[in-house]
N, C-alpha and C positions, 0 to 999 in steps of 0.2 A: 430268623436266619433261614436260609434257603438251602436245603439238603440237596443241592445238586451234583453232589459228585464228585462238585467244581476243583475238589482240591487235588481230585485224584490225579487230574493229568487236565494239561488246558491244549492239548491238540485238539484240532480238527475233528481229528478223524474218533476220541474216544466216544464211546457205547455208555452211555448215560441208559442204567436202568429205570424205563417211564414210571413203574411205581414209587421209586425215590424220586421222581420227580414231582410225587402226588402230595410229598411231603415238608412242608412247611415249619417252621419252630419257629413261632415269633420273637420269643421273648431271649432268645438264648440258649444253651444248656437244657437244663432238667426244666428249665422253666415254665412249662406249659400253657397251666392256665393261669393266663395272666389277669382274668376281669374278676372284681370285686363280687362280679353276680353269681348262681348256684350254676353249675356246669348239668345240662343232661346227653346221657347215651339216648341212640335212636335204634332200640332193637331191630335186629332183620338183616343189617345195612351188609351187604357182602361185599367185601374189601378186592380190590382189582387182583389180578394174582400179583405175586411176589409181598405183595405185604406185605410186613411183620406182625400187621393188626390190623382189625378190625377199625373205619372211621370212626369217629367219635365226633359227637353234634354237636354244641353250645347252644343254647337258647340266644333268639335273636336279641334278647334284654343283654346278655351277658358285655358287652361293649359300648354303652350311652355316653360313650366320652373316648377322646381318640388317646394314642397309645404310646408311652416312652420307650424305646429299644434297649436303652442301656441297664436299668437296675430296674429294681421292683421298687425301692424307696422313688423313683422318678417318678411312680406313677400315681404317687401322692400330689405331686403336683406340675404342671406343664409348665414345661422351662420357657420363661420369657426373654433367656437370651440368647433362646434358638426359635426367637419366636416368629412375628409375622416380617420383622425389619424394619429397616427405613423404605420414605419413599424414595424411588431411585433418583440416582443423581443428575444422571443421561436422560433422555428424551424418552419417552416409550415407544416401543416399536409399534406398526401400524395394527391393529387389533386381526386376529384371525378368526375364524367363524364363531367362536362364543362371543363377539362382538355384539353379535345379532341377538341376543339372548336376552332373558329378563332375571336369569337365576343370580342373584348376588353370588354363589358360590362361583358359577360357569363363569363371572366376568370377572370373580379375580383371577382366571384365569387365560384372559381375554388376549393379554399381550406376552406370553408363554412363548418362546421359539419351537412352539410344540405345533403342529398341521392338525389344534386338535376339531374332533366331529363331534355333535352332540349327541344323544344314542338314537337314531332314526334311521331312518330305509336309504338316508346318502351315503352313509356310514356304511351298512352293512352290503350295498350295492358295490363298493369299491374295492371291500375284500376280497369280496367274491371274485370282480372283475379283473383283479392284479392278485388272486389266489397270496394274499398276504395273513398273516397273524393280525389280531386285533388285541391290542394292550387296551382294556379297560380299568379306568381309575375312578375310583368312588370315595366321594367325602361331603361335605357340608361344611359353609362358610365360616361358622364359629368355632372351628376342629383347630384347635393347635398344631397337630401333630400334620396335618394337611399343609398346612404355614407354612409349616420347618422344610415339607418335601418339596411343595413349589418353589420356593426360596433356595434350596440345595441345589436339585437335581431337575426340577420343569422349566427354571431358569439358564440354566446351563446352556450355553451354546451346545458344547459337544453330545452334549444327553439330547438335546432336541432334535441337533441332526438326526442322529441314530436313530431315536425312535421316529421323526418323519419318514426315512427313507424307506425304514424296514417293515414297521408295523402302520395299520390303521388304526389313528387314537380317538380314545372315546372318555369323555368326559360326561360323569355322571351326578348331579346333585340327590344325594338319596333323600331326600325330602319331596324332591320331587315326585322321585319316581323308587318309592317302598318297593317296588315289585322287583325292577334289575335288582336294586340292593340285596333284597331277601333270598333270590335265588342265588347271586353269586356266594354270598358272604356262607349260604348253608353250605356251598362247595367249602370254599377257604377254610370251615370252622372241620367239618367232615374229612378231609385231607390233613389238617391239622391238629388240630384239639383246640384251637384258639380262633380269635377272630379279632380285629377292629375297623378302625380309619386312620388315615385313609387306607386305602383296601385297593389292590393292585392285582389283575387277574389278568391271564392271558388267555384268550379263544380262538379255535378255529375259524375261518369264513362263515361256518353255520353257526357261531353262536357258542357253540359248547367249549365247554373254559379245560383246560388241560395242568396248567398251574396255576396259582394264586398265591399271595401273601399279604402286608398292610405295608406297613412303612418301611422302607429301604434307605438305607445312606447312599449317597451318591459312589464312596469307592470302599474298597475292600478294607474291614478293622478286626482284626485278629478272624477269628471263625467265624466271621459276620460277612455275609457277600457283598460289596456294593450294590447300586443298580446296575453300573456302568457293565459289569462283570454278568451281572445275571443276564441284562440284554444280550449279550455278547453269546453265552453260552443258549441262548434259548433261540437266538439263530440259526446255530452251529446244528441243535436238535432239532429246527424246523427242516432245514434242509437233508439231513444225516436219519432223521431217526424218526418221521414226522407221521408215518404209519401208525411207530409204539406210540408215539403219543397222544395221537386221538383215541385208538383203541381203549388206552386206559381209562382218560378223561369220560369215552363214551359207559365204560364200563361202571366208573365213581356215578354217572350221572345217572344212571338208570336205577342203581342201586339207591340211590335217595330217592327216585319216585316211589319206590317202593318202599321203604325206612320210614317216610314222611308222610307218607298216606294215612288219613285219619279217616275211617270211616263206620257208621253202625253196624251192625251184624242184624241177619235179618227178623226183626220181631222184637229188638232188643230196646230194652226200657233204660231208663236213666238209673244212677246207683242211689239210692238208699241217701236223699239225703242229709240225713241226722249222722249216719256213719262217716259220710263227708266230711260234714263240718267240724264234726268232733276231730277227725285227724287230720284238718289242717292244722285246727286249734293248737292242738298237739303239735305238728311241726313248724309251724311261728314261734308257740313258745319256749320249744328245744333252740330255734335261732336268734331267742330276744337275749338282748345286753341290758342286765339290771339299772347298772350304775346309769347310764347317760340313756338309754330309752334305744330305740331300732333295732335294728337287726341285724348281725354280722357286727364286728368287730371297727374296723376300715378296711377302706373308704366304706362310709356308712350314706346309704343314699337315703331319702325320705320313704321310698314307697306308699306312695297314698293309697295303696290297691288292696294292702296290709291292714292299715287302719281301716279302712271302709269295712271290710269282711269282719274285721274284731269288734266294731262297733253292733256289727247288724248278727254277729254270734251273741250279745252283749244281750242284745235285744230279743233274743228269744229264750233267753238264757239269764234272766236277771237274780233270780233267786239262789243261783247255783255257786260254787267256788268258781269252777271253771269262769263262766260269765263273770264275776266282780272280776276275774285275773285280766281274762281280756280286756278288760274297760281299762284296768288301772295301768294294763302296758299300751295300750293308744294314749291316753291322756298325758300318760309321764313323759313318752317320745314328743308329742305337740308341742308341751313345754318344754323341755328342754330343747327342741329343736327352736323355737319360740327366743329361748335363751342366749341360741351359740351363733357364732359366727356366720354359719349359713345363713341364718336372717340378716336381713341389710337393715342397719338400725337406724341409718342415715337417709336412704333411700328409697325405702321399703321393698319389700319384694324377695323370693330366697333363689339363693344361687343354687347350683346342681347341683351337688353334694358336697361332703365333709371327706379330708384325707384324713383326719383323724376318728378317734373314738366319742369324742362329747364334744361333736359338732362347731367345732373352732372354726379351726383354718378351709375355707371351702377349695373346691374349682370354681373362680369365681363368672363363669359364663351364666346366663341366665335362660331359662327355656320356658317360654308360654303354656306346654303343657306343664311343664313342673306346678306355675302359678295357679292353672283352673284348677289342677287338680287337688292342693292345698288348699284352696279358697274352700272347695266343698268338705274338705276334710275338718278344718277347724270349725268352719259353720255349722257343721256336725256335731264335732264336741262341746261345743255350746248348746244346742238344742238337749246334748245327752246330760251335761253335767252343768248347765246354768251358769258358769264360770264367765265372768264378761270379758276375759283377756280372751278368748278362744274368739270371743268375736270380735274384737277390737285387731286381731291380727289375719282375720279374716275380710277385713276391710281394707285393713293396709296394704293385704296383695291385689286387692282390686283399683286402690290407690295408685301404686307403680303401673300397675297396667294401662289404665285411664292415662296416666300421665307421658309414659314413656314405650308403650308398646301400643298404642292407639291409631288408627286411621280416620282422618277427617270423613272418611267415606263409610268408617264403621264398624271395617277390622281390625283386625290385630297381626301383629308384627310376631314372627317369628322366637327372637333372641335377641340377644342381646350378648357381645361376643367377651370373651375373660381378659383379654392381653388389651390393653393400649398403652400409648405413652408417659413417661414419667413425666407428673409435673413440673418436676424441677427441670426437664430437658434431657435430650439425649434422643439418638436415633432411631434405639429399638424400643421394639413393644416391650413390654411385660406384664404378665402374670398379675391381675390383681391391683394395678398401679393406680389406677380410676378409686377404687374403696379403699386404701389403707391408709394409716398417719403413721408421723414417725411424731414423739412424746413431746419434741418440740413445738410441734406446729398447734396441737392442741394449747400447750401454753403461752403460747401467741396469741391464739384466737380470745384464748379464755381468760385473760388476765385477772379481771375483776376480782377483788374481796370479798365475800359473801359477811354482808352484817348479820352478825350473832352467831356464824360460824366457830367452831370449835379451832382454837387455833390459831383465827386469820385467816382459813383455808380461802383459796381462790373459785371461781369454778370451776379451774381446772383441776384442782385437788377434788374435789369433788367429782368430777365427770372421770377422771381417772380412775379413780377410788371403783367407779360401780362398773366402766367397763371393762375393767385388768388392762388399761393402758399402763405399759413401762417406759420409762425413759430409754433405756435399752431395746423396747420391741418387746415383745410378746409372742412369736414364734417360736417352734422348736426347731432347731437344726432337721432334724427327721419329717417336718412338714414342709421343710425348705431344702430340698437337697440343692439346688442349685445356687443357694445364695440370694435370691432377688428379693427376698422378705427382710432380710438384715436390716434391723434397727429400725422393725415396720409393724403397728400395730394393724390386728383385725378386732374389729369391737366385740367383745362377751360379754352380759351383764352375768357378774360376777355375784352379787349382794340382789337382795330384792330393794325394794324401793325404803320399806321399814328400818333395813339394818344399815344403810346408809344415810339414812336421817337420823338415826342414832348416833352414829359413829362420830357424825359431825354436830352433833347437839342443834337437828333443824325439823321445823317438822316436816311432814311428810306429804304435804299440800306444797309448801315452798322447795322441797326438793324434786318433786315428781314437775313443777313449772322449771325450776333451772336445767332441770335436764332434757325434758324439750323443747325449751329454749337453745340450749346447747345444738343440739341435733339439728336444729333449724340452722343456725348459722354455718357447721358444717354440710349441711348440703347446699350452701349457696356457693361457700369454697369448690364444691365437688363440679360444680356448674361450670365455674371455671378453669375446671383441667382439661386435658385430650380426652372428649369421649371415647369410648370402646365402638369397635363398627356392629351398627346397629343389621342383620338380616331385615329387611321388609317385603324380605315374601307372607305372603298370605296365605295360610294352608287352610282349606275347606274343612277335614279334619280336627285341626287346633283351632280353631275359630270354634267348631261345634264346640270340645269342650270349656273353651271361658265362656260359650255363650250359657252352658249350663252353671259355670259360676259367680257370675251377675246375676243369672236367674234363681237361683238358691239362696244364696245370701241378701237379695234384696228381697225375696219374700219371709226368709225370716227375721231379716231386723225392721221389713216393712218399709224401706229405704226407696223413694221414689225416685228419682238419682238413679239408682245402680239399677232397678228395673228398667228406667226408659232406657239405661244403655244395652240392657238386654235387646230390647226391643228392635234398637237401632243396630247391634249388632246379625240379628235376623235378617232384617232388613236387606243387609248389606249383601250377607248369606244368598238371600232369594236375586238382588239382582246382578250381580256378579259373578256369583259362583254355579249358576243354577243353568243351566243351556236348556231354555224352558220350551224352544222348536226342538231340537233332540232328546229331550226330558231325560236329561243327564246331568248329575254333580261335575262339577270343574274341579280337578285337584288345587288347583293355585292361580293366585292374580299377582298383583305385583304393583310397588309403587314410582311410575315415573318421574321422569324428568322435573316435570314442572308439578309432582305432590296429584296428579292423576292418578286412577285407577288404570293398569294396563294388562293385558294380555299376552302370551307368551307367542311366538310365531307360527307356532303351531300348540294349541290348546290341548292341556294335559286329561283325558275321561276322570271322573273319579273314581277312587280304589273303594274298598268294602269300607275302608273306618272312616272316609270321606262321607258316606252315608250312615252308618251306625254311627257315630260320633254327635254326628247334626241334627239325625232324629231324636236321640236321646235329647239333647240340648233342646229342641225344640218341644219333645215333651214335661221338661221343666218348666220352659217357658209358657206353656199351657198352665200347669199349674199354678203361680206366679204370677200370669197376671188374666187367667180364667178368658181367654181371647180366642175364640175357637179358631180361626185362621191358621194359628199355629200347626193345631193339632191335626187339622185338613190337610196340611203340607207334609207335618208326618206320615202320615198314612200316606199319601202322594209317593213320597220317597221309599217308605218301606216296602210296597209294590215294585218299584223301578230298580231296588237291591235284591228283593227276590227275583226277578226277572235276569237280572246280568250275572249276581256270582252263586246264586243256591246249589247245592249238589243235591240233584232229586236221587241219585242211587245209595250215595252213602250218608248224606244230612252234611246238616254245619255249610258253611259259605265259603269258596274260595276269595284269597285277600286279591286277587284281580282276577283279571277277566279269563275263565280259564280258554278262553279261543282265541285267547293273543298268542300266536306260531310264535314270538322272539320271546316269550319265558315261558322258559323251560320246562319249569316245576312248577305243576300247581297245586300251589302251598294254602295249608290252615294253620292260620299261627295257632298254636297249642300253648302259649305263655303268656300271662300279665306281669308286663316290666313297667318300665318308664313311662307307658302307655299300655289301658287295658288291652287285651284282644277285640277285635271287632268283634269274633263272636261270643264274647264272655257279654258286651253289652250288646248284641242282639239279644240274644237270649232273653236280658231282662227287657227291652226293647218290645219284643215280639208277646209276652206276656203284657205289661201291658195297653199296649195297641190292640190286644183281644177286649178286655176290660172296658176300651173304651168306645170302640169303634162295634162289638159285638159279634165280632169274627173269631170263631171256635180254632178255623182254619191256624190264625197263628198262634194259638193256643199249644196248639197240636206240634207245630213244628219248632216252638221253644225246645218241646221233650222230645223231637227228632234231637236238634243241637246239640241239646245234653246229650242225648243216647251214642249220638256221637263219637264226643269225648268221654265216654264212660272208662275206657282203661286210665287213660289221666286224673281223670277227676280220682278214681278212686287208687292209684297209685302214690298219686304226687299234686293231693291239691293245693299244697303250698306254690306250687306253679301256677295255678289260676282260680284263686282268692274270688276274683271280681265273677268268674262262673261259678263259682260255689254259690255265694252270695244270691246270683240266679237258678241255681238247683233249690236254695232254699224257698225263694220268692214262689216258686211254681210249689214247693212240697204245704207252703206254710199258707197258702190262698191269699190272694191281696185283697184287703178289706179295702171297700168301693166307699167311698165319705161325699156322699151328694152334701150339697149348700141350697136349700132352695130357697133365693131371696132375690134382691137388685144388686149389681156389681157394688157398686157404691157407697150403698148402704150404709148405715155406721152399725145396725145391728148385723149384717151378712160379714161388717168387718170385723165383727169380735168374732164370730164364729171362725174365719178365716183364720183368724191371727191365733186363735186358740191351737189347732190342726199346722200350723208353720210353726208352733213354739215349742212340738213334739218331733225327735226321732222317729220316724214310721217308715222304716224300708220298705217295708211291705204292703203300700195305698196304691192308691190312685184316686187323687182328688177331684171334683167335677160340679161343675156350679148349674144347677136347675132355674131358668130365671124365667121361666113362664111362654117363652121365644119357641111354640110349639116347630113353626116350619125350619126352627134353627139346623145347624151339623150335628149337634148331638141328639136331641132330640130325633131326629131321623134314622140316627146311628142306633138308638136304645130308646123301641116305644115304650118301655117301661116308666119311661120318667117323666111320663104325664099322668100319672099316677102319685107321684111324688107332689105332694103341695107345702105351703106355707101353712103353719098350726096359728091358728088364733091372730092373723094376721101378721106375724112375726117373723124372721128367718128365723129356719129350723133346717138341721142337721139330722142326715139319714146317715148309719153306718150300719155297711149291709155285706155279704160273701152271697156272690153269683147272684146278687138283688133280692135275696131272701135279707130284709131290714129289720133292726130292731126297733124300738119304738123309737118316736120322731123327739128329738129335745131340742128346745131354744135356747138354754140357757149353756154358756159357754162352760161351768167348772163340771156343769153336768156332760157336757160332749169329752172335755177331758178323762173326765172318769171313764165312760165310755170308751175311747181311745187306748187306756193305757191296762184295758182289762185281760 
């Protein structure tokens, strides 16, 4: 809700004070913070005058899913009968400038009765030129809460007018473009206490935003503004009052340059990281929920950034209580997460999070970084704990992916969106509609007797039995505020595989086939429903991380398959994304018309995690599949990111370009959410790329980055897990594991597969194959010094190339390894 004043008097002529126009309430009431994620203050920040308080920041994690207005139970799950609609009846009007666009977000807003701009110099040219406000709006095309507004209020004859006449509109896809997003929304959240999508700000001609909120109803509902009302009054303040209200705006914005500034002090070293780790340790497992495994209550999201940090505390910490606790709270979240809802049992692959507590009922949108970043997570838990379901579930998100987030060219598809049509029919979208059954349709499909069942059971009694289908549905009212789940199952396995072959007097070979027989046949039903609309943009960034989860998992289960699609997904990386005359990352491509690869009309640079993401990726891939090319590209890029966003005064990388005049703030993301920080995985990035390449230099500026972050890390490092993780790497020295043999090999492959069958955070693996004038070789003349023993591949594991003696034999390189 929008504290404008509005109620106090709707003339003209009243004196709206600008500070209460700084103030925002999204959700209501008392209602504040509305996001599932941890809230932080940003010390410093000084509040414009008239205040009542000081801003208050939100972490940009705090909002990875857009936002209901009415209740907090809504925000369990996105009503699908306020969802995306039908398609229209009428004709569509003629497209307006996002016509011209390639963002699936921008072109569903294509036929808008809105005059909108995309955010570029035409846009800000006209402001200026007709001295008008600029309404900017921010979302991404799988936001429900985006749907609902276009659908209300972007559709609207009368809204469109108004806002063409009065304001210059700018439509922005924050996927695109992380950078508008991050500046505006720290406004929103800082003037607020809250933030989501879509995300509605208003700014001057120059840019700087003066009020902001997210989702708006189109007209006035108890102490809730409209939009209709809010346009109205923020005319009346432009022309009336338009002084106070930049003044203030300028005033909020300065103050977050300064709030927001992350920088070292001078001389200052990184914190102590054993102190670190231990109290993250400590505040993960003050936030972990026993019963069902994560962290926080609900909505309960995966966090992979969680588990990766608890794994690799695990790892230096094996002897300890602390260390078994961390292991046994990753492992018991995987599985149950493995268990519930969230996993698609049908389809494979996991949706975004859980509204509940023991991962039922999800949000059922799907996000490709959700995917890489679980793939490496379970593949993990396997290497830690030998459990074959961790990798058997680690396959099956690279499965969905291959299948349904795939580009014949190479990349990978964005999302996959929550809402589409019901199969049985009907106009609007809904919530989930694509994945549920209702008890019947299962006993349709399943009819069959099972011979030697208990009872006569069917398959369906059986298939029911293990995944808590009810003929009623399997929802609770409380995961369903809206109604659109009634008398609708979401799959759980309930039973293991043992107690439902008991149950039914079957064994446990002929239950574990009926039930993947089952699931087959439901996903052919699934086939033929209304798919959900699929995003295919191509983010350089999210492409980097699946390329690290093909590249992970196919070197540890040895999977030639999921490697070559590493390889190919590189590939695609290097010639698409790569502006190799400008030697520049591309933030995004895009899939045309005819299943082409295209480009947007004006080509987006790429941001920091556009590079950290892909270097990373690329150095897995190195590992993986030992191809030195790779790792020549890494270093390639990592030069061309220290070049555009490094901060040589205060360390750590701005998330774009800080010489771009149209944002604002230049920002260091200080959080690992949904996705790590770019600089949580520089950090390990830059360590090592020393390791490998023999440059002390990045050595050096890892422990710039941390030094950095040093009040964070050692305040709050439960906010960035995945830089801890990198304070350890550099505290704990990365043991160097040369291979010197032929790629091929079958004896360089046992050594290999020995080294991939191991948890090792802390390596760096590198194959010695004799290829003196090679890249690495050139990189480290040490390693001709390195030979084969007795004819044989042999394994050097060495710290700063001080080695211990050479072994051939693979349980010997283990022990070695795990010393």
């Amino acid at each position: 809700m929008l504290r404008l004043a509005w109620a106090r008097s709707s003339s003209k002529n009243s004196r709206v004070d600008p500070a209460r126009l700084l103030s925002i309430v999204l959700l209501g009431g008392d209602n504040k913070s509305h996001s599932p994620e941890q809230s932080r203050d940003i010390s410093g920040l000084t509040p414009p005058p008239a205040s009542d308080k000081s801003p208050s920041l939100l972490s940009p994690r705090t909002s990875q899913y857009c936002f209901s207005m009415t209740s907090r139970a809504s925000l369990s799950m996105a009503s699908g009968s306020e969802g995306q609609g039908s398609p229209p009846s009428t004709p569509q009007r003629p497209p307006n400038r996002l016509g011209q666009e390639r963002s699936p977000y921008l072109l569903q807003h294509a036929h808008n009765p809105v005059d909108w701009y995309p955010w570029g110099q035409e846009a800000f040219d006209k402001a200026r030129s007709e001295d008008k406000p600029i309404f900017l709006s921010v979302g991404y095309s799988t936001c429900h809460w985006c749907h609902v507004m276009e659908r209300e209020s972007f559709e609207d004859e009368e809204i469109g007018k108004t806002l063409s006449d009065n304001f210059v509109c700018i439509k922005v896809d924050r996927e695109e473009r992380p950078d508008v997003d991050k500046v505006y929304m720290t406004f929103v959240q800082a003037t607020s206490g809250g933030g989501g999508w879509p995300m509605s700000v208003w700014l001057t001609p120059d840019l700087r935003p003066f009020i902001g909120g997210t989702y708006f109803p189109p007209k006035d509902s108890g102490r809730r503004p409209g939009l209709k009302t809010v346009l109205t009054r923020i005319m009346e303040q432009w022309q009336d009052n338009r002084e106070a209200l930049e003044s203030s705006g300028e005033r909020v914005i300065e103050a977050l340059k300064k709030g927001t500034s992350i920088a070292a002090n001078p001389g200052e070293t990184p914190p102590p990281a054993h102190d670190v780790a231990n109290r993250c340790f400590v505040q993960l497992a003050h936030s972990y929920e026993e019963e069902y495994g994560g962290f926080r209550d609900a909505p309960k999201f995966p966090s992979p950034v969680n588990l990766m940090f608890l794994m690799s505390f695990w790892s230096v910490n094996r002897s300890s209580t602390e260390g078994s606790e961390a292991l046994q709270m990753t492992l018991h979240t995987l599985r149950m997460m493995a268990l519930g809802g969230i996993h698609d049992h049908v389809a494979q692959g996991f949706h975004r999070y859980s509204t509940d507590s023991s991962w039922h009922v999800p949000h059922f949108e799907k996000m490709l970084y959700d995917q890489a970043q679980l793939a490496v997570a379970y593949i993990s838990a396997y290497q830690v704990s030998g459990e074959q379901v961790f990798a058997d579930v680690a396959r099956d998100i690279l499965l969905y992916v291959s299948r349904d987030l795939s580009d014949k060219s190479g990349g990978f598809y964005s999302a996959e969106d929550a809402d589409s049509l019901p199969a049985a029919g009907g106009s609007e979208k809904r919530e989930g509609a694509f994945c549920v059954w209702m008890g019947s349709e299962v006993r349709e499909l399943l009819p069959v007797v099972v011979e030697g069942a208990t009872g006569g059971a069917t398959e369906a009694d059986i298939f029911m039995h293990h995944y808590g289908v009810k003929e009623q549905g399997n929802v609770d009212m409380e995961q369903d505020p809206h109604g659109e789940l009634q008398g609708q199952n979401v799959l759980i396995v309930r039973y293991s595989v043992e107690l439902t072959a008991a149950r039914f007097g079957l064994s446990v070979a002929k239950v574990s086939e009926l039930l993947a027989s089952a699931r087959a046949k439901m996903a052919e039903v699934r086939k033929s429903r209304p798919a959900p609309h699929l995003d295919t943009k191509m983010l350089a960034s999210w492409n980097g991380l699946m390329l690290s989860g093909f590249a992970r998992v196919g070197a540890v289960l040895d999977d030639k398959a999921l490697l070559e699609r590493a390889v190919q997904a590189a590939g695609f990386l290097k010639e698409h994304l790569w502006d190799a005359e400008r030697q520049i990352m591309l933030r995004s491509c895009y899939r045309g018309d005819e299943m082409e690869v295209e480009q947007g009309v004006s080509p987006i640079a790429g941001f920091l995690d556009d590079y950290a993401y892909v270097i990373c990726g690329l150095l897995d891939l190195y590992e993986a599949t030992l191809q030195p090319e790779w790792l020549r590209w890494g270093e390639e890029l990592q030069d061309r990111q220290d070049l555009l966003f490094w901060d040589a005064e205060g360390g750590g990388y701005y998330c774009s370009d800080p010489t771009d005049p149209t944002v604002l703030l230049r920002l260091k993301q200080d959080q690992d959410g949904a996705e790590p920080s770019a600089n949580s995985v520089s950090a390990l990035n830059l360590l090592r790329l020393s390791h490998y390449t023999g440059r002390k230099d990045w050595s050096q500026r890892s422990q710039q980055l941390l030094a950095a972050f040093s009040d964070r890390l050692t305040r709050v490092p439960i906010a960035l897990p995945e830089m801890v993780r990198g304070l350890m790497a550099n505290h704990y020295t990365l043991k160097q594991i040369v291979i010197c043999g032929q790629r091929d090999a079958p004896d360089t492959s046992s050594l290999l597969a020995t080294v991939n069958s191991l948890f090792l955070p802390h390596k760096v693996l590198m194959l010695a194959d004799g290829e003196t004038e090679g890249y690495l070789y050139q990189r480290l003349p040490i390693l001709s010094s390195l030979t084969c023993q007795g004819g044989s591949a042999t394994a050097y594991v060495c710290e700063d190339f001080t080695c211990a003696l050479p072994v051939t034999d693979p349980q010997e390189l283990r022990r070695l390894l795990l010393e």
